[in-house]
C-alpha positions as CSV (number, residue, x, y, z in Angstrom):
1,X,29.6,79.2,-60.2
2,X,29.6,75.7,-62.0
3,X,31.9,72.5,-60.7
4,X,31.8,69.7,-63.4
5,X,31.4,66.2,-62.0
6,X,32.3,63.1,-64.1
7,X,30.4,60.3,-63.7
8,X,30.9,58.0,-66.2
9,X,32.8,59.1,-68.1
10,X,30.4,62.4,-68.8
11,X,31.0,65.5,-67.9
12,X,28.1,67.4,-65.7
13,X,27.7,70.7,-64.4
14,X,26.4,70.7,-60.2
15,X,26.0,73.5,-59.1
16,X,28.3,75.0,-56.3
17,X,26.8,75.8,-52.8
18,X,27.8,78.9,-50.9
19,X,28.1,78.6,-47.7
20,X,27.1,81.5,-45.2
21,X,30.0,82.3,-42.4
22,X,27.1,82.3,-40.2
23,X,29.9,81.9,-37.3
24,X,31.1,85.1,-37.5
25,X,27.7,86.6,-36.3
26,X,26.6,86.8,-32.6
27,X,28.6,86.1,-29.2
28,X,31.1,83.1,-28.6
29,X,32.2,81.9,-25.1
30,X,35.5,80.3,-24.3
31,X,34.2,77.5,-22.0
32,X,38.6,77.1,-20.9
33,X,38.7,81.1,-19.5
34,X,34.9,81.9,-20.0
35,X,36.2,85.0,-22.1
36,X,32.3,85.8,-24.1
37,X,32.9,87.9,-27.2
38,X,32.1,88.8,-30.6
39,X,32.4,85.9,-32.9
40,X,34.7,87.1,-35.4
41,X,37.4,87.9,-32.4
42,X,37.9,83.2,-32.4
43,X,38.1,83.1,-36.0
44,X,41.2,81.5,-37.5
45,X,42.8,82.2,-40.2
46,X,43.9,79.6,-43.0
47,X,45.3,79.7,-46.4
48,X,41.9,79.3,-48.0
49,X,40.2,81.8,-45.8
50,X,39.0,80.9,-42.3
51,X,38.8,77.4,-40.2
52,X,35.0,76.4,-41.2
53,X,35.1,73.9,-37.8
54,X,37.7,75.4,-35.3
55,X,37.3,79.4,-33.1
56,X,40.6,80.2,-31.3
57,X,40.2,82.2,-27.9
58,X,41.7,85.6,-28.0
59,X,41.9,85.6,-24.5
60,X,43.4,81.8,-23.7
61,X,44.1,80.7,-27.2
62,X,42.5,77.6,-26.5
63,X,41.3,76.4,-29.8
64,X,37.3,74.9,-29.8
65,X,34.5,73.4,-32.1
66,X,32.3,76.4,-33.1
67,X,29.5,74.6,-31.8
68,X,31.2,74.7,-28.6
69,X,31.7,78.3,-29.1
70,X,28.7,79.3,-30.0
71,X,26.5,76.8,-27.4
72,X,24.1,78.9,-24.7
73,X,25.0,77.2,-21.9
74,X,22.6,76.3,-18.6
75,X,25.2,76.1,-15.9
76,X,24.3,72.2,-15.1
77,X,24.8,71.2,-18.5
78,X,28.3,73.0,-18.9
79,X,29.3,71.1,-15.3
80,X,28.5,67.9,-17.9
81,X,30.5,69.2,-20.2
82,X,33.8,69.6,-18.1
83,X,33.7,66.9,-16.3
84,X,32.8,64.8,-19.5
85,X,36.1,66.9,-21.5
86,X,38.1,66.2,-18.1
87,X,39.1,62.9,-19.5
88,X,40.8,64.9,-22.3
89,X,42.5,66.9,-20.2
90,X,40.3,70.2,-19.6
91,X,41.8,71.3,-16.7
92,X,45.2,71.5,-18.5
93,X,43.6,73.5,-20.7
94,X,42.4,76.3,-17.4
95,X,43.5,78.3,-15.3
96,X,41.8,76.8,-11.9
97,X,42.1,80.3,-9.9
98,X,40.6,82.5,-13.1
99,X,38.5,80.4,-14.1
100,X,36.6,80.4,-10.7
101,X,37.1,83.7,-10.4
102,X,34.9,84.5,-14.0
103,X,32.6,81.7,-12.4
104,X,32.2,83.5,-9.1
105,X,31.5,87.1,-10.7
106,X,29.0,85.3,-13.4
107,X,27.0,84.2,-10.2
108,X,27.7,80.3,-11.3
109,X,29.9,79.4,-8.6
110,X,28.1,77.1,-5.7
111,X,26.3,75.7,-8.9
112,X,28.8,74.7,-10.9
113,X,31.0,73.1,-8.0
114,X,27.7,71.4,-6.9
115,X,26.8,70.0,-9.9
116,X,30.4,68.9,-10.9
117,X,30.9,67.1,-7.3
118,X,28.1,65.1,-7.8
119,X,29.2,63.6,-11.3
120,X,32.5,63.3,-9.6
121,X,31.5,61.0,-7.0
122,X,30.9,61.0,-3.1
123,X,30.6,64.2,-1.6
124,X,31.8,62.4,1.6
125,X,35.7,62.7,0.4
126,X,35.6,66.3,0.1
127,X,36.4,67.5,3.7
128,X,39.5,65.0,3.5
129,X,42.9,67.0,3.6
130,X,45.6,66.6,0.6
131,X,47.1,64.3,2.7
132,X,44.5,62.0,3.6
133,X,43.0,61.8,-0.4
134,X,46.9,60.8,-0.7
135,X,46.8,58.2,1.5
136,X,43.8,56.8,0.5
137,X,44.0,56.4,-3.5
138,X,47.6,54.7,-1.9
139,X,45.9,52.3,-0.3
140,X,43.0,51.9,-3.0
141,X,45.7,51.2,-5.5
142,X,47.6,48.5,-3.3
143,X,44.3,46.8,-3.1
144,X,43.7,46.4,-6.1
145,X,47.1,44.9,-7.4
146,X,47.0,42.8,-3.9
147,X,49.7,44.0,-2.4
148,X,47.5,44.2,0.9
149,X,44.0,43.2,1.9
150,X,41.2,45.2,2.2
C-alpha cells in the first residue's frame, strides 16, 4: 500500500511500512501483581485496533509500557525499578500482602527486600517500631523548619 506525501507542492508516493504486533508473541509479566502470562492476555483494545505502546494486566488491570511488560527481569534490577517507580506511586498501584506473597513462592523474597533496603537508605531504622519511625520523621521535620534544635 502507497501514502502520497507532498512536498512542494508535488505529489510522491512512500511507501507504507507494516508493522509486526511482535508484542502479542511470548510471555508478559505484570511487575504491580507479578501475574506472567501470554502476551495477547495485556493487549488493549482501541478503535484502530490495539494500543501499539500500552499492555493492561488481566489480573490487576494495572496498565504498563510493553517494554515493561515484556522485560526479563534479574531480581536486583527489578528492586531498581520499584524503588525508582516508587516516586510515582508504585505501591498504590500493589497489593503489599500479594505481591510478597508471588515474591515469596518465586523464591525472590530475602532478595528483593535486601536489595530494595539498601536503595532505601540505612538498614539501621528497620528494627524501629511504627511508633518510633513516627516520632522520628516528627522530629526530622521540626528540624528542618527550626522549630527545635538538633
Amino acid at each position: 500500500m502507497q501514502q502520497t506525501v507532498f512536498i512542494d507542492g508535488t505529489a510522491r508516493a512512500k511507501p507504507r511500512i507494516e508493522t509486526t504486533v511482535s508484542y502479542m508473541e511470548g510471555v508478559a509479566l505484570c511487575p504491580f501483581c507479578l501475574f506472567s502470562g501470554e502476551s495477547h492476555k495485556f493487549v488493549v483494545s482501541v478503535k484502530k485496533g490495539f494500543h501499539q505502546k500500552l499492555g493492561e494486566c488481566p489480573r490487576c488491570h494495572n496498565k504498563s509500557q510493553w517494554t515493561t511488560l515484556k522485560r526479563r527481569w534479574m531480581v536486583k534490577a527489578f528492586a531498581d525499578w520499584c524503588f525508582a517507580y516508587s516516586m510515582s506511586g508504585f505501591w498504590n498501584k500493589v497489593k503489599y500482602k500479594d505481591f510478597n506473597e508471588d515474591l515469596r513462592i518465586r523464591g525472590v523474597l530475602n532478595a528483593f527486600w535486601t536489595r530494595y533496603r539498601e536503595l532505601k537508605g540505612d538498614g539501621s531504622e528497620r528494627n524501629e517500631t511504627y511508633g518510633e519511625h513516627v516520632e522520628r520523621e516528627q522530629r526530622k521535620r521540626a528540624i528542618q523548619n527550626g522549630r527545635i534544635e538538633a
